[in-house]
N, C-alpha and C positions, 0 to 999 in steps of 0.2 A: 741452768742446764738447758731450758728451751733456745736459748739464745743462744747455746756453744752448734744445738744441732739445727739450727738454722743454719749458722754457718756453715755447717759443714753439707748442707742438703744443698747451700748456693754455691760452694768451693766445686760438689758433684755437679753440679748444673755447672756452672761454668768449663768443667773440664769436656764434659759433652760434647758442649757446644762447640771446644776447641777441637776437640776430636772430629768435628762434623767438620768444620771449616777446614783442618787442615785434608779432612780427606777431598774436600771439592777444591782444594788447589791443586791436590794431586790429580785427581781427574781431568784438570784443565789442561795442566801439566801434560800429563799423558795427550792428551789431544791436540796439544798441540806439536807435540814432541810428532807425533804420525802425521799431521799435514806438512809441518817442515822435510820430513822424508820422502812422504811425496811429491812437493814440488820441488825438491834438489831430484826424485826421481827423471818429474817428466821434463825438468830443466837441461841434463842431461842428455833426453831422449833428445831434446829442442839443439842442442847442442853438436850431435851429432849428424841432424839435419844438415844444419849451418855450416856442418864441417864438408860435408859431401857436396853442397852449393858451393863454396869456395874454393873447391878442388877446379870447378867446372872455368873451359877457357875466359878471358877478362873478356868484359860487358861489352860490345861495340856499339857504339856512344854516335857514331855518322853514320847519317840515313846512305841505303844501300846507292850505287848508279842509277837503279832506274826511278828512283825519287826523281833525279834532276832533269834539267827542262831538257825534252825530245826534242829532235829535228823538227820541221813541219812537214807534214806529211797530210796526203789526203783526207787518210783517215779519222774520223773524231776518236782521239787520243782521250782516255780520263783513268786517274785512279779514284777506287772505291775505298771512302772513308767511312769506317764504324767505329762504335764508342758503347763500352761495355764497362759500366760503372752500375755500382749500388744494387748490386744484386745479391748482397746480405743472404749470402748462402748459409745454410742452418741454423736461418732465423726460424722460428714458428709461429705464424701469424692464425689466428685460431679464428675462424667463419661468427661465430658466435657473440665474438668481441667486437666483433668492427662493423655491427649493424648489414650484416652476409653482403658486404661490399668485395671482399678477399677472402681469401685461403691463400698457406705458403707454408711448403715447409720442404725437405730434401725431395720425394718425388715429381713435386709440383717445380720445382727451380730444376729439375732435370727436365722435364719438359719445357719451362719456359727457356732454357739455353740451346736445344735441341731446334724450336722455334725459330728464336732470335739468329740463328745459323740459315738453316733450310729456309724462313722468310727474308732475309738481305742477299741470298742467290737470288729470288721469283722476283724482288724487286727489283732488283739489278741488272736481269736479265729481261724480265717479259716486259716492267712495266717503264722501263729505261733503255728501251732494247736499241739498235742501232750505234751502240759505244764499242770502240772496243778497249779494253781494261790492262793496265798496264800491270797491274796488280793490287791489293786491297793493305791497308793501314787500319791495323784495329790499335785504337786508345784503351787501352786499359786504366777507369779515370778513378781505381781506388773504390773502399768500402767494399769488395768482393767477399768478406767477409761479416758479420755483424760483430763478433770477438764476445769476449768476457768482462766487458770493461763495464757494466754494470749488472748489478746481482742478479738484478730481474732474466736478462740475458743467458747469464752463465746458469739459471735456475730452469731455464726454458729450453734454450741450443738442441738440436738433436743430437748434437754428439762435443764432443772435447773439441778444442785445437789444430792440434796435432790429428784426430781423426778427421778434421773437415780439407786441413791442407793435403792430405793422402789422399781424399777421396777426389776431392775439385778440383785435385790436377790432372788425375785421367781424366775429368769430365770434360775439363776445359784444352786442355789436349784435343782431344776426339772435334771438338769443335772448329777450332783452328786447322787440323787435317783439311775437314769438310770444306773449308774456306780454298786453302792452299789446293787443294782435289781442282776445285774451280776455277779458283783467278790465277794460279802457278806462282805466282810471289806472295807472301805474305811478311809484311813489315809490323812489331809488334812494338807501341811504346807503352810506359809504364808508370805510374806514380802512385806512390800511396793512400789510404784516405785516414779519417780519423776513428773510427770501429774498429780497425783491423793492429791497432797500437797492442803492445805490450803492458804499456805503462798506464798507470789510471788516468793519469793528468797530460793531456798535448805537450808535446814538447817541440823544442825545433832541432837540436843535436842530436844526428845520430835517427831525424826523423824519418828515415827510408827503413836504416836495419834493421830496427826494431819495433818494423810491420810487418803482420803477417802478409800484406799483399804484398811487400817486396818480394819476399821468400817464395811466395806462392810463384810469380815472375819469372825468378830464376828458378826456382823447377823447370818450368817449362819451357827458358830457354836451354837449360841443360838437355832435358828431353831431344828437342829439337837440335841439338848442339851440330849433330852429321850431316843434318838434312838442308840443302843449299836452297832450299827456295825458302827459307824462314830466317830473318835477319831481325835484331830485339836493340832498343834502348832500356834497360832497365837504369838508371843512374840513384845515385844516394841525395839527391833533394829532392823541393816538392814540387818542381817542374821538371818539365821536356818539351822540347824545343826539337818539331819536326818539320824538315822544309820538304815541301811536294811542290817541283816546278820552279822550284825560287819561292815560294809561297811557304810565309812563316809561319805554324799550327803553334801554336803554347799548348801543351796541356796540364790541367793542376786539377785539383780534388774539389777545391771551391769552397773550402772552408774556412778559408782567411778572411773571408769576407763576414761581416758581424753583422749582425740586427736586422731588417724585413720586416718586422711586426708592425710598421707605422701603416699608414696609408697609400704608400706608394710600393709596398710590397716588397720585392724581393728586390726589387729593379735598385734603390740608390747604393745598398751596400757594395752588389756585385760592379755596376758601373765604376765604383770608388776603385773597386779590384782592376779590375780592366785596366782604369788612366795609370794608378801606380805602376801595374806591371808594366805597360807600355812605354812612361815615361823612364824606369828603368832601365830598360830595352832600347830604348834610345842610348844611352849612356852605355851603353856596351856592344852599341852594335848589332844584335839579334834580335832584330826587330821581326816582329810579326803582324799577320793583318786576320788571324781568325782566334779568338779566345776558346779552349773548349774546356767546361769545368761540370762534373757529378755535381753530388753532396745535396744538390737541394732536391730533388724527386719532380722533377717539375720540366718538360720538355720544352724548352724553348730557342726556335730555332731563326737566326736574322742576320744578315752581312755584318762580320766581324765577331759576333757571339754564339757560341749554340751551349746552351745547357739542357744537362740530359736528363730524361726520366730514371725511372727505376725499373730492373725488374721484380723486384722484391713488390711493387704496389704497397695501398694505404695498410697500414697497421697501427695497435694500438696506441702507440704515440701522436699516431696523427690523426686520427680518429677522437682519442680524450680532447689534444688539443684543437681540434673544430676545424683542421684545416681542409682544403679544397680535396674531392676526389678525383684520381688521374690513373686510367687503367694502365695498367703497365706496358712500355716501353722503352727504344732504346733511340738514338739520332742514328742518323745516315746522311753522307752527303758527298755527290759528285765534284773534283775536282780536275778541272780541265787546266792544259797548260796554258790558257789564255785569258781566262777570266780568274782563275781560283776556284772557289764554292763558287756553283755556278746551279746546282739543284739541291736541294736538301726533301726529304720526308722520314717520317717513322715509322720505326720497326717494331709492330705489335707482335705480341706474344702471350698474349693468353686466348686459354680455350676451354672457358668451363664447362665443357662436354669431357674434354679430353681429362682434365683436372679434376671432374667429380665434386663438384660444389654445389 
């Protein structure tokens, strides 16, 4: 008898325990069942974006007339080149984390964009004064976004996606006005970076659409669609290829390039980048004589290369990983129809008065 109601105290114990498990598959079940609804939800919101961006007229892919090379004329003739990468909008860089080297987060990147505008007029004008400007060429060199492409990120972000692309195109709008308000033309090109992906893992196909800095792009050449003194390359790879004067600009994201951690830094990976591209470029004809690439936060500016800072500045990742501090900026650089880059300086943008750090 002790032995039948063993059994049967283990047969109860056993059904329990089935009982518990199956209700926490149902749980799971259920859980997952509601996040599959919500991203078929905001997939569709995403979708609908995408839809009203490709209503908008097809990309114009050729730099406007007044890219090409001018008469001679008395006057010192220059276009105004800016490069607005890696500004990792609705990132949250937290003072506390990063040895109170930084702060960052949506008010502070509204200031630092606000900045980086109203300081490339004051250089441009006061302290470059005696040009006169045929119009300005802003690079948009990718990573405008930080994205959701790792947990920590999509744990942190001030806001979703979809809310940061809404919000950062009037931002970035308003910005470009201010630009156009001053130099009368404004020529926008475009390429994606590697944060602003959909996908967890880099890809190459398909690597423009399924960026949110594509999307972000075409907003704002939709915006701009009526407005004749605003002309945009946004294209579906991961260059753009803009001539000023006959003078070839590459721009790319800059993160084809691999490795930097030896002794020689940053310098052999990108260099690697540089000759392939060029060498390619040869072979089809589109050659170019200035590389302009984001991606690494690091402003460095020389005859034939300029890589750009960030506005985003040091954060936790780069901070854990011990790397160099570099206050936030962006490149700027004069091209004349006779030499090319012919000035370059940076454009600072922080104001930890104004920022509150």
């Amino acid at each position: 008898m002790a032995g039948l109601a063993d059994d049967i105290r283990s047969a109860a114990g056993d059904e329990s325990r089935n009982q518990a498990e199956l209700a926490r598959v149902r749980r799971e079940r259920d859980r997952a069942t509601n996040e599959n609804a919500r991203l078929l939800a905001e997939l569709a919101e995403l979708q609908q974006v995408l839809d009203v961006v490709e209503s908008a007229a097809d990309t114009r892919l050729d730099p406007p007339a007044w890219l090409s090379p001018a008469k001679p004329s008395k006057n010192k003739r220059a276009t105004l080149v800016l490069m607005l990468s890696d500004t990792h909008f609705d990132e949250v860089v937290r003072v506390d984390e990063v040895g109170s080297l930084n702060a960052y987060d949506r008010r502070i990147a509204e200031l630092r964009l606000k900045a980086w505008a109203e300081n490339s007029v004051k250089l441009a004008r006061h302290y470059l004064a005696g040009v006169t400007y045929d119009g300005v060429v802003v690079l948009l060199g990718g990573d405008i976004f930080s994205g959701d492409i790792h947990e920590e990120l999509a744990q942190t972000n001030e806001d979703t996606m979809l809310g940061s692309l809404l919000h950062w195109a009037e931002q970035l709008s308003a910005a470009l006005e201010l630009l156009a308000s001053e130099f009368g033309k404004v020529h926008v090109a475009a390429v994606p970076g590697n944060h602003g992906r959909m996908s967890r893992k880099p890809r190459a196909k398909l690597r423009a659409r399924t960026n949110f800095d594509w999307l972000l792009a075409k907003m704002i050449e939709r915006h701009f669609a009526a407005d004749k003194r605003f002309t945009f390359q946004v294209g579906d790879g991961a260059d753009v290829l803009v001539k000023i004067y006959g003078h070839g600009h590459l721009l790319t994201h800059g993160d084809q390039a691999h490795g930097g951690g030896g002794i020689g830094g940053i310098w052999p990976p990108i260099m690697r980048l540089r000759a392939r591209k060029a060498q390619r470029a040869m072979s089809t004809g589109e050659t170019f004589s200035t590389l302009w690439l984001g991606h690494w936060h690091q402003l460095i500016q020389t005859p034939g290369l300029i890589v750009n800072g960030s506005l985003k500045g040091t954060d936790e990742y780069a901070f854990i990983g011990n790397f160099g501090h570099e206050v936030p900026q962006q490149a700027l650089a004069v091209v004349t129809p006779e030499h090319g880059v012919t000035m370059q300086c940076p454009v600072f943008v922080q104001d930890r008065r104004k920022e509150r750090w």
